[in-house]
N, C-alpha and C positions, 0 to 999 in steps of 0.2 A: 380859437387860440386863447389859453389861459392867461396873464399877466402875474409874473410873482410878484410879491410882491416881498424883498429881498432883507431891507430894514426891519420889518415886521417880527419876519422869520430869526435874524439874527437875535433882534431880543429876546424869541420866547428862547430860541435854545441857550442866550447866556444864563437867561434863569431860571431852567432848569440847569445849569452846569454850578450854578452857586447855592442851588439846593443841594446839590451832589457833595459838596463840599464843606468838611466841618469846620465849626467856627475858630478849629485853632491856627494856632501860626504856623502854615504851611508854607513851604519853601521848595519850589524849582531850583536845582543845581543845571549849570550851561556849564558843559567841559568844550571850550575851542581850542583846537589845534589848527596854529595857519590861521592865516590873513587872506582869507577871500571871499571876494565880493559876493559871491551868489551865498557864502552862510550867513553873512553879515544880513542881507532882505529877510532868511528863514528866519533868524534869531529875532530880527527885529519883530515879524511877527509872532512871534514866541512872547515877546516880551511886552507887547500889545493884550496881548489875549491875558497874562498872568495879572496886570494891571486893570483892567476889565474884573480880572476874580479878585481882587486884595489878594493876591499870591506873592510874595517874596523871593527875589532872583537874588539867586547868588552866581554871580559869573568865574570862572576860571579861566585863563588865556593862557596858552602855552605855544611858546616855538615849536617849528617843526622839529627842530634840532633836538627836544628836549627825549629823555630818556622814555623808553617802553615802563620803565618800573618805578618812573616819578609819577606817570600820569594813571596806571593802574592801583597804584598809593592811593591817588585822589578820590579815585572810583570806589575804594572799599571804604575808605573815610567817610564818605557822603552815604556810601549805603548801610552804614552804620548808623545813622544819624536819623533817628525816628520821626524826624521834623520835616524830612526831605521826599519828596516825592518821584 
């Protein structure tokens, strides 16, 4: 039986992921709709990882309540935006 060894592994792959990655100001966009717990642990590690690469979060937080055409607004906004990934 082999022993990973898990630490190890994790740093080669972050740098290779920060070789991947050009030295400008790139920006993660987080679009939340709703307040729930199980995306709150996902984002958080989203947000782990983007801090890990000097990546830039830009978060958005939306009601449920809020409109189909406020938050599709959002999504062409950011995909407009060349800085955004």
């Amino acid at each position: 039986m082999q022993l990973l060894e898990c630490k190890k592994i994790k740093e080669i792959e972050l740098s290779n992921l920060k070789k991947l990655i050009p030295d400008k100001n790139i920006k993660l966009v987080i679009i939340q709709i709703g307040d729930y717990p199980e995306n709150k642990i996902y984002l958080n590690s989203k947000k782990k990882l983007a801090a890990l690469l000097n990546v830039e979060i830009i978060e958005y937080k939306y009601e449920e309540s809020t409109s189909k055409e406020k938050i599709i607004s959002k999504i062409k906004e950011c995909n407009n935006n060349k800085q955004v990934t």
